[in-house]
PDB file as gemmi writes it, atoms N, CA and C in Angstrom:
CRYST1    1.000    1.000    1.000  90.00  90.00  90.00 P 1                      
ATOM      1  N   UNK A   1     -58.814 -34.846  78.037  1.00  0.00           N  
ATOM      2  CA  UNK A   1     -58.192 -33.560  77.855  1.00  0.00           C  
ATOM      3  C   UNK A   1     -56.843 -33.775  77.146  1.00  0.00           C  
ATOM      4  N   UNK A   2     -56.676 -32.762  75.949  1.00  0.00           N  
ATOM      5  CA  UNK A   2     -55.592 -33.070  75.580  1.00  0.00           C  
ATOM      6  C   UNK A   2     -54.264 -32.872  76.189  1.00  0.00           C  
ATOM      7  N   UNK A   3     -52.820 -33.256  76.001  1.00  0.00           N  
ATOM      8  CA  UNK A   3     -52.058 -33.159  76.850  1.00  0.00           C  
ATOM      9  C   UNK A   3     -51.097 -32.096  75.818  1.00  0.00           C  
ATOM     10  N   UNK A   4     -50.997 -30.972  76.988  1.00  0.00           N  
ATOM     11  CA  UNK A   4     -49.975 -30.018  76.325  1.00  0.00           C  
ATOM     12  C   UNK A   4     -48.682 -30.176  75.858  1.00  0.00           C  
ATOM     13  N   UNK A   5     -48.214 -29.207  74.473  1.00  0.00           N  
ATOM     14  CA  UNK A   5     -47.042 -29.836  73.657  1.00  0.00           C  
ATOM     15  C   UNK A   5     -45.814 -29.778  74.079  1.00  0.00           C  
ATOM     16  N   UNK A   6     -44.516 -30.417  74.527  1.00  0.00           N  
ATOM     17  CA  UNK A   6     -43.778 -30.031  75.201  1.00  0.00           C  
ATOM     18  C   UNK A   6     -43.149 -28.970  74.302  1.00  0.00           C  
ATOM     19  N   UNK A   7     -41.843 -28.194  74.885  1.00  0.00           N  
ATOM     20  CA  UNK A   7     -40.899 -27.308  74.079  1.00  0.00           C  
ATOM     21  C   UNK A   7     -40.486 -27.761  73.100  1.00  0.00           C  
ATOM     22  N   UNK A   8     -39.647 -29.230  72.553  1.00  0.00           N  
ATOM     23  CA  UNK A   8     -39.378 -29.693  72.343  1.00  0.00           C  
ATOM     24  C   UNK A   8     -40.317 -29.899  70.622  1.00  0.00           C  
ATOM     25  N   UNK A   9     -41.052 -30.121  71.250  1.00  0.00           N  
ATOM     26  CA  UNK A   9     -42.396 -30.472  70.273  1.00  0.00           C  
ATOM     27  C   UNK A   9     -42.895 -29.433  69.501  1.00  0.00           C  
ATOM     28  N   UNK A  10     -42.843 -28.383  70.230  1.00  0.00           N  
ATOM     29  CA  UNK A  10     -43.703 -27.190  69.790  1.00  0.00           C  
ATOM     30  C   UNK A  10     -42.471 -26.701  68.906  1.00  0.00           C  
ATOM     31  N   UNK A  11     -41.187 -26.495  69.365  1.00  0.00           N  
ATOM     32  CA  UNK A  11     -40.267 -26.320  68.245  1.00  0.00           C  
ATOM     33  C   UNK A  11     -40.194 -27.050  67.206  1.00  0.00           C  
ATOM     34  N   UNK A  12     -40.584 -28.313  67.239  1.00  0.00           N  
ATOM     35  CA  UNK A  12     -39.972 -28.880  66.222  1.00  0.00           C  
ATOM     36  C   UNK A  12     -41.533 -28.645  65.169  1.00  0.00           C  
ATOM     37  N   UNK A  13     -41.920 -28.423  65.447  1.00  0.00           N  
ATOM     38  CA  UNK A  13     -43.614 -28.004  64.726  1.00  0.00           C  
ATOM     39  C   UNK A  13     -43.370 -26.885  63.857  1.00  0.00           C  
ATOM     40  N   UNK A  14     -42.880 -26.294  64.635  1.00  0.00           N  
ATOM     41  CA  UNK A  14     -42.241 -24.857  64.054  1.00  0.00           C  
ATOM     42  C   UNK A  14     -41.549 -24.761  63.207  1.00  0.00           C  
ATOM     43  N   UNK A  15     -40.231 -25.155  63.580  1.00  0.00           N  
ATOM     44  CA  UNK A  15     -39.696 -25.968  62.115  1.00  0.00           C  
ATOM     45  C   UNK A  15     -39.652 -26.155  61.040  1.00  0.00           C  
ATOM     46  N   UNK A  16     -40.837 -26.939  61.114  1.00  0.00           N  
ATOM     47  CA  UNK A  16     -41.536 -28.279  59.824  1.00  0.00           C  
ATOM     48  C   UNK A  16     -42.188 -26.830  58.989  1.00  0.00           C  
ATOM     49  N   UNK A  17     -42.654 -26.430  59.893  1.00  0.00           N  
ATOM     50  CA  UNK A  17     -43.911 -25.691  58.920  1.00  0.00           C  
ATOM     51  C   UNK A  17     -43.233 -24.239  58.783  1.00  0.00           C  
ATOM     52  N   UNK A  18     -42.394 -23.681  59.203  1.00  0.00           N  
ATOM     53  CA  UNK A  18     -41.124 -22.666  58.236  1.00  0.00           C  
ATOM     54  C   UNK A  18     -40.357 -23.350  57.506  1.00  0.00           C  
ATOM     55  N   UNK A  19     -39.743 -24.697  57.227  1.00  0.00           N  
ATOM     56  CA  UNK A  19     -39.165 -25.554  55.900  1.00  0.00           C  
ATOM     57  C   UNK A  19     -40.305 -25.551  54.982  1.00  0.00           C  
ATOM     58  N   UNK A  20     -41.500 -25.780  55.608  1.00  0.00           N  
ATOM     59  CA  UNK A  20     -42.623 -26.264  54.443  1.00  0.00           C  
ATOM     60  C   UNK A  20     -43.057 -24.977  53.606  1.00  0.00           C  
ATOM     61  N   UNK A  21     -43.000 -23.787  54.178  1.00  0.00           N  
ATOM     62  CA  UNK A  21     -43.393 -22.435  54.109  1.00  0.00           C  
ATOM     63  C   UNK A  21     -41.842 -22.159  52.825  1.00  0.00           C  
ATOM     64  N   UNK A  22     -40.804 -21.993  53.050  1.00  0.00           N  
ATOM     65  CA  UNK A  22     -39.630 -21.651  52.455  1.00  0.00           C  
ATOM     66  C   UNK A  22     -39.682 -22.704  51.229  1.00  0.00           C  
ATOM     67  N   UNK A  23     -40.210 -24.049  51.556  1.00  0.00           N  
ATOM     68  CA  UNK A  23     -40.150 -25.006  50.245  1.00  0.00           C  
ATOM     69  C   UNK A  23     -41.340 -24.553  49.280  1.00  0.00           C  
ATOM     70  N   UNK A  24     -42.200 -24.455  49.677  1.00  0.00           N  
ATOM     71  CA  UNK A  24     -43.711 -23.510  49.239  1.00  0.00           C  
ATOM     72  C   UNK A  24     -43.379 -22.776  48.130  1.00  0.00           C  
ATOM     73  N   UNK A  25     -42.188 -21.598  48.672  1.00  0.00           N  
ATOM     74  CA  UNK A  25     -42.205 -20.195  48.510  1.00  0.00           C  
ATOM     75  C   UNK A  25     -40.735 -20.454  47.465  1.00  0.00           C  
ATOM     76  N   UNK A  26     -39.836 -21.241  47.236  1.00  0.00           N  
ATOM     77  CA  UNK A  26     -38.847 -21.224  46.508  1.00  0.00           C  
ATOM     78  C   UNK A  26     -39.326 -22.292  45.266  1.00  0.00           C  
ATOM     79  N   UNK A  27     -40.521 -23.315  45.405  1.00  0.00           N  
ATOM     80  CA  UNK A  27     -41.158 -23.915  44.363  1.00  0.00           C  
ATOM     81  C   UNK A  27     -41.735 -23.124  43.328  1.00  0.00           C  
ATOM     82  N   UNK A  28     -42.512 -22.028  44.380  1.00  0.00           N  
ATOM     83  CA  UNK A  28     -43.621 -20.844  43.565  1.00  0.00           C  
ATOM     84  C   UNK A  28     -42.951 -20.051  42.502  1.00  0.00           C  
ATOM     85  N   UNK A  29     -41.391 -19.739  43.430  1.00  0.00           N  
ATOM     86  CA  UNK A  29     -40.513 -18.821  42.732  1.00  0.00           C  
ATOM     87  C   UNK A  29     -40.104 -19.206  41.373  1.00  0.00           C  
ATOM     88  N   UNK A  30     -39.764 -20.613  41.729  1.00  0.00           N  
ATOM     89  CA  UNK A  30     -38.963 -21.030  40.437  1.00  0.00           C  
ATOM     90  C   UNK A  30     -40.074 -21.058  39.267  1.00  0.00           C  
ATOM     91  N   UNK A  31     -41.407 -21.840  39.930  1.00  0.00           N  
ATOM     92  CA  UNK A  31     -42.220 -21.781  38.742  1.00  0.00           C  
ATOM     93  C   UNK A  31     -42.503 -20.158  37.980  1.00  0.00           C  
ATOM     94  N   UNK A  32     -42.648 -19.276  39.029  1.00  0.00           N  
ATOM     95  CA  UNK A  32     -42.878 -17.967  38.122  1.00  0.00           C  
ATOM     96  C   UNK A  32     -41.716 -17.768  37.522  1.00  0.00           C  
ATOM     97  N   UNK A  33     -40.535 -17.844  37.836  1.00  0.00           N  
ATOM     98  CA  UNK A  33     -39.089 -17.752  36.705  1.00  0.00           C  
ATOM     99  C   UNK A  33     -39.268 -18.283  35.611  1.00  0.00           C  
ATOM    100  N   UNK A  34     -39.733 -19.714  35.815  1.00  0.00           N  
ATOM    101  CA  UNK A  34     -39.713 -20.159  34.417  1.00  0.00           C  
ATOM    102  C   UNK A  34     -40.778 -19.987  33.422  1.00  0.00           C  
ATOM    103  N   UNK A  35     -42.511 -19.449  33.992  1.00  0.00           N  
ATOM    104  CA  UNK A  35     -43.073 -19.012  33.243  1.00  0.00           C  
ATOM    105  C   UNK A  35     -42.521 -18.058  32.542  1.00  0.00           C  
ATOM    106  N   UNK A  36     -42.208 -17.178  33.508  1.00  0.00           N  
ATOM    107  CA  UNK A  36     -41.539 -15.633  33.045  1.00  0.00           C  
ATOM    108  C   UNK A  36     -40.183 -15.719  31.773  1.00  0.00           C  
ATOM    109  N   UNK A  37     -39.757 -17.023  31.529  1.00  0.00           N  
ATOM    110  CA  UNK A  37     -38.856 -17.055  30.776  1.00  0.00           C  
ATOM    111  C   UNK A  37     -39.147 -17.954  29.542  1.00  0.00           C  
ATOM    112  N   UNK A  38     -40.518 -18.584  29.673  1.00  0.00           N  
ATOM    113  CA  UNK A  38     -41.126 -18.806  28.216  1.00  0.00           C  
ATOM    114  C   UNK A  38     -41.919 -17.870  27.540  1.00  0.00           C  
ATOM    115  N   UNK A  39     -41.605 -16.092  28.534  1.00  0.00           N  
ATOM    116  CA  UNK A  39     -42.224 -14.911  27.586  1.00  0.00           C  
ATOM    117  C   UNK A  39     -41.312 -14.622  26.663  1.00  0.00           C  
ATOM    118  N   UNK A  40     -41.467 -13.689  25.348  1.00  0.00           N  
ATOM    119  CA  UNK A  40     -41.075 -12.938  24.213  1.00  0.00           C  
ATOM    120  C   UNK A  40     -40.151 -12.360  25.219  1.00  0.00           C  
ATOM    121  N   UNK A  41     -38.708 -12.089  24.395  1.00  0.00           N  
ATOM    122  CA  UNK A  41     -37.475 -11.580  25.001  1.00  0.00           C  
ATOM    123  C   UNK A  41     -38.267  -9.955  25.914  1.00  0.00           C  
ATOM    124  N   UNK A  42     -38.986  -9.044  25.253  1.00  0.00           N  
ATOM    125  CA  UNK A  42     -39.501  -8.162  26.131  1.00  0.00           C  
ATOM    126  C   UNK A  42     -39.794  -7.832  27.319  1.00  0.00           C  
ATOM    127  N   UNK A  43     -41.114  -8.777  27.428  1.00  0.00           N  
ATOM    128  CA  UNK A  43     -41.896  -9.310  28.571  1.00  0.00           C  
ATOM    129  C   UNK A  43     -40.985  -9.521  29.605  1.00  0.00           C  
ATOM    130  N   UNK A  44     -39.773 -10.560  29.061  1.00  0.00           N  
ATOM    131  CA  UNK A  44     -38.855 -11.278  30.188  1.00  0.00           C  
ATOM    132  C   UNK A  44     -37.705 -10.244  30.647  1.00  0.00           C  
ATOM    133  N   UNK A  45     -37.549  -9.445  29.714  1.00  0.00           N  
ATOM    134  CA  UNK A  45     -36.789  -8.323  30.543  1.00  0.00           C  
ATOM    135  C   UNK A  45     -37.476  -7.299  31.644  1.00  0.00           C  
ATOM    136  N   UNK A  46     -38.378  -6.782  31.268  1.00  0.00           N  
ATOM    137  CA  UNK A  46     -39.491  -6.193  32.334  1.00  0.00           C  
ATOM    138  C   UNK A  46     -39.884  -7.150  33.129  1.00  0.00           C  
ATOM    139  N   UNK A  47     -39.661  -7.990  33.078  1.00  0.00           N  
ATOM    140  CA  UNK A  47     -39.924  -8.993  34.442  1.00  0.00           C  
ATOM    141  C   UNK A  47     -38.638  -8.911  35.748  1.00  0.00           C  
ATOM    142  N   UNK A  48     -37.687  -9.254  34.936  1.00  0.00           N  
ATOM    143  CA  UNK A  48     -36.485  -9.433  35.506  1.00  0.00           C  
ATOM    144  C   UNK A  48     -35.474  -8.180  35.633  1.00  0.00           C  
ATOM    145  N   UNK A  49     -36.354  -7.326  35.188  1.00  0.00           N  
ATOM    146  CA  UNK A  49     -35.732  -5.998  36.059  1.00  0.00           C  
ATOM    147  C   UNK A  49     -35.926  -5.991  37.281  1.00  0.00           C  
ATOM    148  N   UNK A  50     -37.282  -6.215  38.003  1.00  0.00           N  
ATOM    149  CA  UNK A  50     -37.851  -6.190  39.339  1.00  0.00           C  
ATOM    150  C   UNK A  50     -37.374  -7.312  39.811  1.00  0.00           C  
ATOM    151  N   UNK A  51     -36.413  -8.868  39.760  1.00  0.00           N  
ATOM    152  CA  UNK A  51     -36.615  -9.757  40.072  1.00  0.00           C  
ATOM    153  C   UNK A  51     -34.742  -9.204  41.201  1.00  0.00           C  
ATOM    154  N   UNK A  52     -34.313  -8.920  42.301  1.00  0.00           N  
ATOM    155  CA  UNK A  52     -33.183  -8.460  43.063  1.00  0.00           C  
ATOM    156  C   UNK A  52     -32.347  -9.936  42.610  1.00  0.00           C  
ATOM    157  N   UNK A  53     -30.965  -9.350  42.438  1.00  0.00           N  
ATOM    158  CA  UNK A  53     -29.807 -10.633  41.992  1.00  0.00           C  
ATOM    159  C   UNK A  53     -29.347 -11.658  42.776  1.00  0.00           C  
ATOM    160  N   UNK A  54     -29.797 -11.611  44.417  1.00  0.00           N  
ATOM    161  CA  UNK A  54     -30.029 -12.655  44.909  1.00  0.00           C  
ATOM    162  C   UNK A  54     -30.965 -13.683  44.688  1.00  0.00           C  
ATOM    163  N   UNK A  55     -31.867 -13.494  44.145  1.00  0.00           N  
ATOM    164  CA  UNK A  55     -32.597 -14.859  43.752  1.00  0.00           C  
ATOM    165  C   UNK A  55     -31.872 -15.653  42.370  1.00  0.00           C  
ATOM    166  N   UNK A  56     -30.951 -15.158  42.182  1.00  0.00           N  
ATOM    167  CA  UNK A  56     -30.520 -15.890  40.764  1.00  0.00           C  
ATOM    168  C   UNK A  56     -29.803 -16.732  41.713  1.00  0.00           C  
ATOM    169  N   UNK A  57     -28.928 -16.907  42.946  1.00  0.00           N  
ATOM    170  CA  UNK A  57     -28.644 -17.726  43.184  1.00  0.00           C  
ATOM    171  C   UNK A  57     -28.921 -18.784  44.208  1.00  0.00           C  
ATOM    172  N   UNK A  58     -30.339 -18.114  44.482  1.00  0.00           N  
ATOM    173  CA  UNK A  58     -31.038 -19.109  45.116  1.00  0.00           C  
ATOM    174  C   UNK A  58     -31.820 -20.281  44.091  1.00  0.00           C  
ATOM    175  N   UNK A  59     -32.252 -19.643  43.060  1.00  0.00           N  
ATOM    176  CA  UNK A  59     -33.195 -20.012  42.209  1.00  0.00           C  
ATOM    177  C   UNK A  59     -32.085 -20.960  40.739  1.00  0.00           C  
ATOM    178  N   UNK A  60     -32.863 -22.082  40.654  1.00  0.00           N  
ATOM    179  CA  UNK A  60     -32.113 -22.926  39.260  1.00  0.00           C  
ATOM    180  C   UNK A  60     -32.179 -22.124  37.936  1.00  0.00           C  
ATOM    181  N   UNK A  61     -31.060 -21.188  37.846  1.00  0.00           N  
ATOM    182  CA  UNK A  61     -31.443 -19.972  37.015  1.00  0.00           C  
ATOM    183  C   UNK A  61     -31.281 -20.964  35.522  1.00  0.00           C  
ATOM    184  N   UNK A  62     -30.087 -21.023  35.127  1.00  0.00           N  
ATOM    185  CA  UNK A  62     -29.309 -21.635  33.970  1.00  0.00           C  
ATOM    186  C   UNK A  62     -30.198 -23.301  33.808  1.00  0.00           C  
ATOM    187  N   UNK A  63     -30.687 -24.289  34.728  1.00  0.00           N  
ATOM    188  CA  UNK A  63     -31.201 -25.188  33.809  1.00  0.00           C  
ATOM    189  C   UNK A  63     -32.607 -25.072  33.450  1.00  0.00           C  
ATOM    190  N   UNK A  64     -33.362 -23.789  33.976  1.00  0.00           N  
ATOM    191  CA  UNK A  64     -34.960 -23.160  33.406  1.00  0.00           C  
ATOM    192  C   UNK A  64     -34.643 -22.984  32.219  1.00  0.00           C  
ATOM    193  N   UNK A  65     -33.445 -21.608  32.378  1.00  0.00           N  
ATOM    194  CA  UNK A  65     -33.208 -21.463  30.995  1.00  0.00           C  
ATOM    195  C   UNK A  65     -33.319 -21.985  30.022  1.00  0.00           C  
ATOM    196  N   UNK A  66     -32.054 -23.209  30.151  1.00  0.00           N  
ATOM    197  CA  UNK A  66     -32.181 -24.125  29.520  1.00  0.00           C  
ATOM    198  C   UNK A  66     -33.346 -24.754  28.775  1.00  0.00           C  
ATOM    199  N   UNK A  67     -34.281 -25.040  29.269  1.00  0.00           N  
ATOM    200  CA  UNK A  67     -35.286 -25.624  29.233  1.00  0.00           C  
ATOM    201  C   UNK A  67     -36.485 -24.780  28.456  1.00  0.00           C  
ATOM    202  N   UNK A  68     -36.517 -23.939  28.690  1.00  0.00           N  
ATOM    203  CA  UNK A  68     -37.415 -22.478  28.806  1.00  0.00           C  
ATOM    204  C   UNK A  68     -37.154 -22.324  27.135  1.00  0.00           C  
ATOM    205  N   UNK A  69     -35.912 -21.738  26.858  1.00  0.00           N  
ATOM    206  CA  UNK A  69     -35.326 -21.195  25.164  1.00  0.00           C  
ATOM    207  C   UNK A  69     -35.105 -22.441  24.281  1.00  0.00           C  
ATOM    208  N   UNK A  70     -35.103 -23.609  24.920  1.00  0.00           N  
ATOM    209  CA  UNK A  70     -34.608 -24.809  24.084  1.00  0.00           C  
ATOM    210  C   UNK A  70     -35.189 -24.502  22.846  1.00  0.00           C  
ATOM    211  N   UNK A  71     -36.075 -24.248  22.585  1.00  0.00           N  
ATOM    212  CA  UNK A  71     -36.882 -24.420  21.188  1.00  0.00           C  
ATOM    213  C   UNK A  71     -36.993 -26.118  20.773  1.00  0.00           C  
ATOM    214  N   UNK A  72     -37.740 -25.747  19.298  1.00  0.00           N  
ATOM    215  CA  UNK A  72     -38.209 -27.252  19.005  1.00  0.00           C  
ATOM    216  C   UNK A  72     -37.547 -27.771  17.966  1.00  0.00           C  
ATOM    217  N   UNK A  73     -36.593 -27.134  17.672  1.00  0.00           N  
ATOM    218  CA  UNK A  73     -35.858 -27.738  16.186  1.00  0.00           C  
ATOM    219  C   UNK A  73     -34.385 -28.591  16.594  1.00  0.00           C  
ATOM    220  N   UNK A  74     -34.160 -29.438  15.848  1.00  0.00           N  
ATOM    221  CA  UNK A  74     -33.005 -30.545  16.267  1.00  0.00           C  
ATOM    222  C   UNK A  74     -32.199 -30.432  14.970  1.00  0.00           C  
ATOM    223  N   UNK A  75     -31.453 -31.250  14.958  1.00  0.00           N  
ATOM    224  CA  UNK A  75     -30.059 -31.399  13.652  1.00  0.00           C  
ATOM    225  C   UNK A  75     -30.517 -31.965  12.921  1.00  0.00           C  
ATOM    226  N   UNK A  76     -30.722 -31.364  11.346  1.00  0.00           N  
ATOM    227  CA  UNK A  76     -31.588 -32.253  10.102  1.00  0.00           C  
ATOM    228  C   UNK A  76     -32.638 -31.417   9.936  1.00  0.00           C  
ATOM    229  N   UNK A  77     -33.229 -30.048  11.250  1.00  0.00           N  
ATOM    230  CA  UNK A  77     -34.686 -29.914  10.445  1.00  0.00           C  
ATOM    231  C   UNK A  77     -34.624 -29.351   9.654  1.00  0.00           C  
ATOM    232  N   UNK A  78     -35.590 -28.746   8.958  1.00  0.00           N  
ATOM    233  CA  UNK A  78     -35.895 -27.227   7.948  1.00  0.00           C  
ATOM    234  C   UNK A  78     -35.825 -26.397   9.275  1.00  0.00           C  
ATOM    235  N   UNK A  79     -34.836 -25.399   8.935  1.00  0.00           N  
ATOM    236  CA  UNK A  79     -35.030 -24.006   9.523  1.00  0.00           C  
ATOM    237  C   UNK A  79     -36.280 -23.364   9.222  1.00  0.00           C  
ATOM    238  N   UNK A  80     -37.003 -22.726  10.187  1.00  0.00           N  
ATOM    239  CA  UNK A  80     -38.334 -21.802   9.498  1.00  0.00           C  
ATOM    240  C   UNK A  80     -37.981 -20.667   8.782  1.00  0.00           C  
ATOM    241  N   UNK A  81     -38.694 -20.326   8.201  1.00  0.00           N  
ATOM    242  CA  UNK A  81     -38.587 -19.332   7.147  1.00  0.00           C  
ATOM    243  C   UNK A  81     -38.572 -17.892   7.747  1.00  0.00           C  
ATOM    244  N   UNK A  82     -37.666 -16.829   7.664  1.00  0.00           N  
ATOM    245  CA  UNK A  82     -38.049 -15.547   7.879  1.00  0.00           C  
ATOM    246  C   UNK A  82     -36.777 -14.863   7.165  1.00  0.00           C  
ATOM    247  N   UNK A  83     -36.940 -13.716   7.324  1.00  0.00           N  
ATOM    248  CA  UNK A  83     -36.558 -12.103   7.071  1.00  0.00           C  
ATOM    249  C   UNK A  83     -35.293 -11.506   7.743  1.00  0.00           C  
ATOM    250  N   UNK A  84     -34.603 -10.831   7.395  1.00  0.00           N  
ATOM    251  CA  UNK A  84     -33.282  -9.847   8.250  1.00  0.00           C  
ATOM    252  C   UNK A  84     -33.110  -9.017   7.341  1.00  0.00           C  
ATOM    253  N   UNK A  85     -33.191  -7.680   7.778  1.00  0.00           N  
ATOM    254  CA  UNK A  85     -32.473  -6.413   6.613  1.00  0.00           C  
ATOM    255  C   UNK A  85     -31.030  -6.873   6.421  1.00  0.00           C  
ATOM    256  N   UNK A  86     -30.602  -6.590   5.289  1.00  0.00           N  
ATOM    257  CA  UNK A  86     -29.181  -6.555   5.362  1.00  0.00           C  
ATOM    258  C   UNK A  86     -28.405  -5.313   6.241  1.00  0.00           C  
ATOM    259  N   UNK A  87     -26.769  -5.633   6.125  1.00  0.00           N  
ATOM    260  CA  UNK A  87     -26.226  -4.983   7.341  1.00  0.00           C  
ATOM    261  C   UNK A  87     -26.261  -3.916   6.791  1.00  0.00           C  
ATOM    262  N   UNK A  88     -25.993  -2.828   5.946  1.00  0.00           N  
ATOM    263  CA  UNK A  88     -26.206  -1.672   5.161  1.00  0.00           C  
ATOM    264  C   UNK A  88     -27.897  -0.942   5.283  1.00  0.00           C  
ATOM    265  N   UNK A  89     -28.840  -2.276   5.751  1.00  0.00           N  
ATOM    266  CA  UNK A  89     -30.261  -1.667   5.879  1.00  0.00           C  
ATOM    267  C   UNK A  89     -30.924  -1.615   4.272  1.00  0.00           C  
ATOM    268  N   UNK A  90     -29.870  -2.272   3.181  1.00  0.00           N  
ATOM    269  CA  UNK A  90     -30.659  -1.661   2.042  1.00  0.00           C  
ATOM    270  C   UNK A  90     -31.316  -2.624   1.601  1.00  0.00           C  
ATOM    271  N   UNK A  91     -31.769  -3.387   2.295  1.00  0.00           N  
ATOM    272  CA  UNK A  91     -33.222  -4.172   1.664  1.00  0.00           C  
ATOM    273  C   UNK A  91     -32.778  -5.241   2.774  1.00  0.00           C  
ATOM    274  N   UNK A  92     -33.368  -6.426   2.269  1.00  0.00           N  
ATOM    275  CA  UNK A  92     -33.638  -7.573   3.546  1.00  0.00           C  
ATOM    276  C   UNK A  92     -33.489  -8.858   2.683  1.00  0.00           C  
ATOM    277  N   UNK A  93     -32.951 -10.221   3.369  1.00  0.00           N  
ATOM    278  CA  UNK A  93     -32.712 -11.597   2.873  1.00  0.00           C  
ATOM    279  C   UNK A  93     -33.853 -12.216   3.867  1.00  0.00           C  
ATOM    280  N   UNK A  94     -34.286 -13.027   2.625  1.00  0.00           N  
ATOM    281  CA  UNK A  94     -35.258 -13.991   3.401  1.00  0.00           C  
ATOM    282  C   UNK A  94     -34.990 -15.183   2.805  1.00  0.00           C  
ATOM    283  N   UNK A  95     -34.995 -15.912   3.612  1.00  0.00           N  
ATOM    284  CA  UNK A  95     -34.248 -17.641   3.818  1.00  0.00           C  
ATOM    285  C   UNK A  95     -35.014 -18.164   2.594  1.00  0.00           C  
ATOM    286  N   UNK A  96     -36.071 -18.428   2.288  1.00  0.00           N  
ATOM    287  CA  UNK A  96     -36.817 -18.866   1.443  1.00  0.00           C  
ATOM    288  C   UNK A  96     -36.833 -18.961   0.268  1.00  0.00           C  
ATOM    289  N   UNK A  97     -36.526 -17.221   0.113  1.00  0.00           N  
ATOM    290  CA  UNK A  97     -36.098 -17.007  -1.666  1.00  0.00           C  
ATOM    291  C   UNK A  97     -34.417 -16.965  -2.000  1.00  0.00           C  
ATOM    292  N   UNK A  98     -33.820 -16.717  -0.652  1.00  0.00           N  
ATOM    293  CA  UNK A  98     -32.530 -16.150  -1.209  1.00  0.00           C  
ATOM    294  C   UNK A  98     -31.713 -17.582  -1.423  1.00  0.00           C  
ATOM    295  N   UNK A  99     -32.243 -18.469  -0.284  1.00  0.00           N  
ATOM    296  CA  UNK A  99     -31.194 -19.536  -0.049  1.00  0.00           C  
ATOM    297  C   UNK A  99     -32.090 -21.393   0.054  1.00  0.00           C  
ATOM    298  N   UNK A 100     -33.031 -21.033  -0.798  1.00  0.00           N  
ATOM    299  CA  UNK A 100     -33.818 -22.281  -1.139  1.00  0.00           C  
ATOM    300  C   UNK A 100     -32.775 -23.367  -2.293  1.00  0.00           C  
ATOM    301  N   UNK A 101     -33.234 -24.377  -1.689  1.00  0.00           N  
ATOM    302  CA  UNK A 101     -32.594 -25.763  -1.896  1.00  0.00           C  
ATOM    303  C   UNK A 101     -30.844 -25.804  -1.477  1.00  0.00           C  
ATOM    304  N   UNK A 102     -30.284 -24.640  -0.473  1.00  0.00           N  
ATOM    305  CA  UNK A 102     -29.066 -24.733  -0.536  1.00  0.00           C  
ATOM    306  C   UNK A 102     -28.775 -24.932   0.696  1.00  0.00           C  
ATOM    307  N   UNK A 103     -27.555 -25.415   1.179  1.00  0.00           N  
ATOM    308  CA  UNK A 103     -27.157 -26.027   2.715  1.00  0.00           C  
ATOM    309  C   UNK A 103     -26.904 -24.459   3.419  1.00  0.00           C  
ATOM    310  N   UNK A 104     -27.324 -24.608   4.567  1.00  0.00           N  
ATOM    311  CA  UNK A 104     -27.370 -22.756   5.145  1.00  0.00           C  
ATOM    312  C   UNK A 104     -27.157 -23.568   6.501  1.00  0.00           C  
ATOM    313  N   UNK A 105     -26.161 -22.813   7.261  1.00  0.00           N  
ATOM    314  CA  UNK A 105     -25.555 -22.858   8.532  1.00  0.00           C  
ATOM    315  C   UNK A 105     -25.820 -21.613   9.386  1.00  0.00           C  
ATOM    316  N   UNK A 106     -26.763 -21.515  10.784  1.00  0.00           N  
ATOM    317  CA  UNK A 106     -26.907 -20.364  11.004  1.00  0.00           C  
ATOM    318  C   UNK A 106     -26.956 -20.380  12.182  1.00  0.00           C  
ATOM    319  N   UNK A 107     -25.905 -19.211  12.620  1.00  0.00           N  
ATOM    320  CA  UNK A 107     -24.881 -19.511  13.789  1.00  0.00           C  
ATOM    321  C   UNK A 107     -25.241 -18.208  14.379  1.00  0.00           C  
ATOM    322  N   UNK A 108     -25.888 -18.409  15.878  1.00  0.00           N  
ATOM    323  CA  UNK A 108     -26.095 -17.638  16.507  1.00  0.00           C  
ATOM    324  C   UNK A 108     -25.146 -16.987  17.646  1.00  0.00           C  
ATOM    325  N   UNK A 109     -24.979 -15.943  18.185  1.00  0.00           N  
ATOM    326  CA  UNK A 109     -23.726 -15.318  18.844  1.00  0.00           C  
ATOM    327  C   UNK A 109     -23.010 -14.248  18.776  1.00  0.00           C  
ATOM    328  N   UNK A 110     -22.494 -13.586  19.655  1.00  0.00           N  
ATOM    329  CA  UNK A 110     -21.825 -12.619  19.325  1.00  0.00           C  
ATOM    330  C   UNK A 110     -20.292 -12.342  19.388  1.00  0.00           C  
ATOM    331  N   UNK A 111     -19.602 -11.860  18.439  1.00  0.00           N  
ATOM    332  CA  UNK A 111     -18.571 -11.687  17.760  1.00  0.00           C  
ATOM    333  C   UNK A 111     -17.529 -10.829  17.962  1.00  0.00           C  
ATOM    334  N   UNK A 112     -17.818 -10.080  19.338  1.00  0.00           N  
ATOM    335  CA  UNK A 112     -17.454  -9.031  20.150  1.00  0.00           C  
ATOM    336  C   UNK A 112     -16.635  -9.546  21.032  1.00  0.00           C  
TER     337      UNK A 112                                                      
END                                                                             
């Protein structure tokens, strides 16, 4: 017959398996954060409307990020090619035709 668990025991059981439950549940979290933050800027805002501002500081907000937006380009590559209207709206520059074979610096940020 088995021998019953003392108090002692039975608490500490308890314990284990609400740490294991909370480690579970803050692993799960982070992984859905960081899926949720290798979506299109859209997606990730409608996500993180519903997400309450206490989990940002439970959760490794800033090195997902990190990780998440890094992108794949380093110092030396070809920038990819695309499009921007100009600031007036009256037509659009595209990297390709406007600024082929020339050194282009492109500095992201705001100025505000």
């Amino acid at each position: 017959m088995p021998r019953p668990l003392s108090n002692r025991t039975a608490l500490r059981t308890i314990v284990i398996a609400f740490a294991a439950a909370g480690t579970l549940a803050w692993t799960a979290a982070t992984v859905g954060l960081y899926a949720a933050m290798r979506q299109p800027p859209e997606t990730f805002g409608a996500i993180m409307s519903h997400v309450p501002g206490m989990a940002m500081m439970v959760l490794p907000f800033k090195p997902l990020w990190m990780s998440a937006r890094a992108g794949r380009l380093h110092v030396g590559d070809q920038a990819p090619d695309f499009s921007l209207p100009t600031l007036h709206g009256e037509g659009t520059v595209t990297l390709s035709q406007e600024y082929k074979a020339k050194p282009v610096v492109l500095v992201f940020g705001s100025y505000t």
